[in-house]
C-alpha angles and dihedrals in degrees: 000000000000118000118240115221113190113196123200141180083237129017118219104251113255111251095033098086086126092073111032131117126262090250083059095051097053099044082053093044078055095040097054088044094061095031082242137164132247112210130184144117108302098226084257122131113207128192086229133021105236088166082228110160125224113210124207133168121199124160102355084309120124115204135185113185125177126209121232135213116254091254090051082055095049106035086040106033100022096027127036107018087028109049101009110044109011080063098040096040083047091055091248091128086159089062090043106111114194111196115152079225091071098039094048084047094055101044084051086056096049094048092051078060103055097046093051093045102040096070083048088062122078125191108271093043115122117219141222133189122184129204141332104307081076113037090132108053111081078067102051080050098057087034076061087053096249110146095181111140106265141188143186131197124196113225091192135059116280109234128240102262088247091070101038094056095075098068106104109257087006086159088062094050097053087042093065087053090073086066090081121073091210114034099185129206136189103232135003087264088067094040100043093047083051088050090046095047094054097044090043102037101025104031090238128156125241118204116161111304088349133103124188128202109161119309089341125093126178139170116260118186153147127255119158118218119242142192126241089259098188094056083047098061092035086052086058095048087049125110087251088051100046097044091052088044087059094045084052116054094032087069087047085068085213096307124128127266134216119190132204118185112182137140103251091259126151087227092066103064100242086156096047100039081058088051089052102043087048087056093056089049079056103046090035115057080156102073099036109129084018103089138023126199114217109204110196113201136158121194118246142176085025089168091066115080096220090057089053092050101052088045084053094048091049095047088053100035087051086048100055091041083054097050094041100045104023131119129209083252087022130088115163105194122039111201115199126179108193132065128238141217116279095243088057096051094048086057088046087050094052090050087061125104087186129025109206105195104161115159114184082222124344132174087229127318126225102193090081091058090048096051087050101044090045082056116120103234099221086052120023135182122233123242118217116198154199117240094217099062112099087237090068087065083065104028105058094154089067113087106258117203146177109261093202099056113066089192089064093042094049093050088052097055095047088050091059097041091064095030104128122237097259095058090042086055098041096053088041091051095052092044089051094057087047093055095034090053103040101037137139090292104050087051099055093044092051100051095037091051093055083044097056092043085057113111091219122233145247088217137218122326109255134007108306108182139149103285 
């Protein structure tokens, strides 16, 4: 049996499979399947690369994780993925910063990847890259004469070619891409504006799952993530769950919850989702001190301005909706900066009476799937959701919306408050089966099984990089 190597930007630590994600937990559940390897940066910032590889073994999963200089971390992770491609692959072309320094610094860091991983992988190993922080290294791989079978899968939106070409040397970047033999989406939006880029701007062939740049064809296709939906529901049943869900709901003194959970990320709406929710305090007297919306919401990527500024706007957006609508036992909006455990949220969705989970664009947003699958089946909640997040492409019973209009969102609002218990149980139903059928599981098999099946390539002639 091939082994399977995954390679990220970051490995979950071992010993913290409690708390990972559900991606983590399905790339281990692989890992430990093929007796493979996952392999990343460790989070560790060191004075000199050495390209020395720490080892560790945890639950039948094997890691090797490297360690980078301060200026890899911020021409690569700040730079480049952070501030270059997340905002311009999120349509945010105004956020989008282009200096040579980020862009060398991300092609160094790949490389480094490339040359610590490359004596780990034996012939027969399959590979796996996932998401943008690594476009280029199934290249650098093949440039290093490996011809294993290799696939990458893109965890973000793929940008409309007429904002992707104005990233500087665009053409390079796709062209990496046709070092894989599999190059994963989300939805058919993603897949279709990769396929239109390389038939516009490259002069490539489309032809089914096939796409067709010189002598090089590869499989492009589209396989939404999912959760482990069943964890998921059992995590909300369980004694951690149900104690936060108590807690919970006794300080909501019987009114109704709405619950945001979002990175604090310019790309999920934050600032909009308060607006609307403000214009439903507005159109609404009559639910004032009868709902409070919880927004849950680290902080990430702190080194980047544009991160500071939209966790300034909120604090003070959150404070003037307080002081305009608040009550002396009545406080609208709760504002939290710090994450929980996933047994914890599942006990806070459940909570719920309304998810609001309104990207302003999303790859695909999990969250959605996680508030549906924590629901109590004889009284669910009901998701309302942004159109423009690649779940709504899957979870049609939920009420999409708009997240720019707060007309839209405060109708929307108002629409689940009063919806009655058999529609509640009816949307939640068909999105259950959605996110049941089509879960973490199902994702991983379905893009690992075309990826298997791949005949594995020998790669472009030449180094083609970023630059």
């Amino acid at each position: 049996m091939s082994r399977l190597i995954v390679i990220s930007n970051r490995v979950s630590k071992p010993g913290k499979s409690g708390n990972q994600g559900g991606l983590a937990v399905a790339l281990s559940q692989a890992l430990r399947e093929s007796r493979g390897i996952w392999f990343g940066w460790s989070g560790e910032v060191t004075d000199h690369f050495t390209g020395q590889i720490g080892f560790a073994e945890y639950d039948g999963v094997k890691t090797a994780t490297i360690d980078l200089e301060e200026q890899d971390v911020d021409e690569y992770y700040n730079g480049y993925a952070n501030r270059t491609l997340w905002p311009l692959f999120h349509f945010r072309i105004d956020l989008a910063e282009y200096e040579r320094d980020f862009e060398g610094g991300y092609n160094r860091v790949n490389q480094r990847f490339a040359d610590c991983a490359s004596p780990l992988i034996e012939p027969e190993d399959v590979i796996w890259v996932q998401d943008y922080h690594l476009i280029p290294l199934g290249q650098m791989f093949r440039d290093r004469g490996l011809k294993n079978r290799m696939g990458f899968f893109l965890h973000i939106p793929w940008p409309p070619t007429r904002l992707l070409v104005s990233l500087p040397h665009h053409s390079k970047l796709v062209s990496s891409l046709f070092a894989y033999d599999v190059v994963g989406f989300h939805t058919e939006e993603w897949l279709e504006s990769f396929r239109h880029y390389v038939e516009k701007e490259m002069g490539g062939t489309v032809k089914g799952d096939t796409v067709t740049l010189g002598d090089r064809t590869i499989e492009a296709v589209a396989c939404p993530i999912g959760i482990n939906a069943q964890a998921f529901a059992k995590a909300a049943d369980s004694d951690a769950a149900q104690k936060m869900h108590r807690q919970v709901r006794a300080s909501l003194q019987d009114r109704a919850l709405i619950v945001g959970v979002d990175r604090l990320d310019y790309s999920k709406g934050l600032e909009e989702r308060f607006n609307g929710y403000a214009r439903f305090l507005k159109d609404h007297p009559e639910y004032h001190r009868q709902v409070v919306l919880a927004q849950i919401a680290p902080p990430s990527r702190g080194e980047v301005e544009s991160y500071q500024q939209i966790r300034a706007t909120l604090d003070a957006l959150a404070g003037r909706i307080n002081g305009e609508y608040s009550d002396v036992d009545w406080t609208p909006i709760r504002y939290v900066n710090q994450g929980y455990p996933r047994d914890q949220l599942a006990g806070i969705y459940r909570a719920a009476r309304i998810g609001l989970v309104t990207p302003l664009r999303d790859g695909m947003n999990l969250v959605a799937k996680e508030y549906v699958a924590a629901q109590n089946p004889d009284d669910p909640g009901v998701l309302i959701l942004s159109r423009f997040a690649g779940a709504a492409t899957q979870l049609k019973e939920a009420l999409l919306i708009n997240p720019y209009s707060p007309e839209e969102m405060s109708d929307a609002i108002n629409r689940a408050l009063d919806m009655p218990l058999d529609k509640r149980k009816q949307r939640w139903r068909a999105m259950m089966d959605s996110v049941e059928k089509q879960d973490i599981s199902w994702w991983r098999e379905a893009f690992t099984s075309r990826l298997m099946n791949a005949q594995g390539k020998t790669g472009l002639s030449g180094k083609e990089t970023v630059g």
